[in-house]
C-alpha positions in Angstrom: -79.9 2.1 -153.0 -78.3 -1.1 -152.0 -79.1 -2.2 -148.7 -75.9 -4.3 -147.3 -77.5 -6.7 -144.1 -76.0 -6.5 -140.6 -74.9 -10.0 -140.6 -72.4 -8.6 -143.2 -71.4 -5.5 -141.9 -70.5 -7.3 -138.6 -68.0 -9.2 -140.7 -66.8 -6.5 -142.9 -63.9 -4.1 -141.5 -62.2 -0.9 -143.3 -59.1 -2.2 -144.7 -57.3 1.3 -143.7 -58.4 1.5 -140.1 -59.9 -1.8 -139.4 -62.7 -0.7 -137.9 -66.3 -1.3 -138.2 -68.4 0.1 -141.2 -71.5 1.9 -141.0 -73.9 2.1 -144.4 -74.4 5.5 -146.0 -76.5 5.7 -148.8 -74.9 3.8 -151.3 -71.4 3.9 -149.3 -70.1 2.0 -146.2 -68.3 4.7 -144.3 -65.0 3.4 -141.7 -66.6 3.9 -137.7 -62.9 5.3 -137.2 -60.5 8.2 -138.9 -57.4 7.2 -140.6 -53.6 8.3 -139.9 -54.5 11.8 -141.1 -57.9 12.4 -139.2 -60.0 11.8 -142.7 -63.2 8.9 -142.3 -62.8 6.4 -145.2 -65.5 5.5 -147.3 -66.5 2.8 -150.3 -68.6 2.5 -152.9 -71.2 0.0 -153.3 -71.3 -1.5 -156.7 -74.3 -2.9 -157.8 -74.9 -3.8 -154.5 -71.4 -5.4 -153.7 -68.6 -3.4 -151.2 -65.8 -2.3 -153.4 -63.5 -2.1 -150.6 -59.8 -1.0 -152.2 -57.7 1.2 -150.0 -58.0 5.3 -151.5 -54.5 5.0 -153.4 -55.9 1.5 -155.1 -59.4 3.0 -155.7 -57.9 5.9 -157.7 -55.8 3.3 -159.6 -58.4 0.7 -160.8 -60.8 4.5 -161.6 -58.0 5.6 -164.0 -57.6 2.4 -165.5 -61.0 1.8 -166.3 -61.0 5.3 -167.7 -61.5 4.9 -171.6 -58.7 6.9 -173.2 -58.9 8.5 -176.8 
């Protein structure tokens, strides 16, 4: 598990809500609910925030989907 430092996490903010982000695991997780009451969370890459916006996440997974 990646371990993100507090000196980043006091700069980072949840592109949806911008609010704060806590660390979960291997996941930063928005200190605030969205529009629609759901708490957005991002992956941590290798160690690195991969902070796209749900809609763009889903995107960028499909296309890095192999096809047949």
């Amino acid at each position: 598990m990646a371990h993100i430092s507090s000196e980043l996490l006091g700069i980072l903010r949840c592109p949806v809500t911008g609010s704060t982000l806590q660390q979960d695991g291997d996941e930063l997780v928005a200190t605030a609910p969205d529009a629609a009451g759901n708490t957005p969370r991002y992956s941590l890459a290798e160690g690195i925030p991969v902070m796209l916006r749900p809609a763009d996440a889903a995107t960028a997974t499909a296309q890095e989907s192999p096809t047949a």
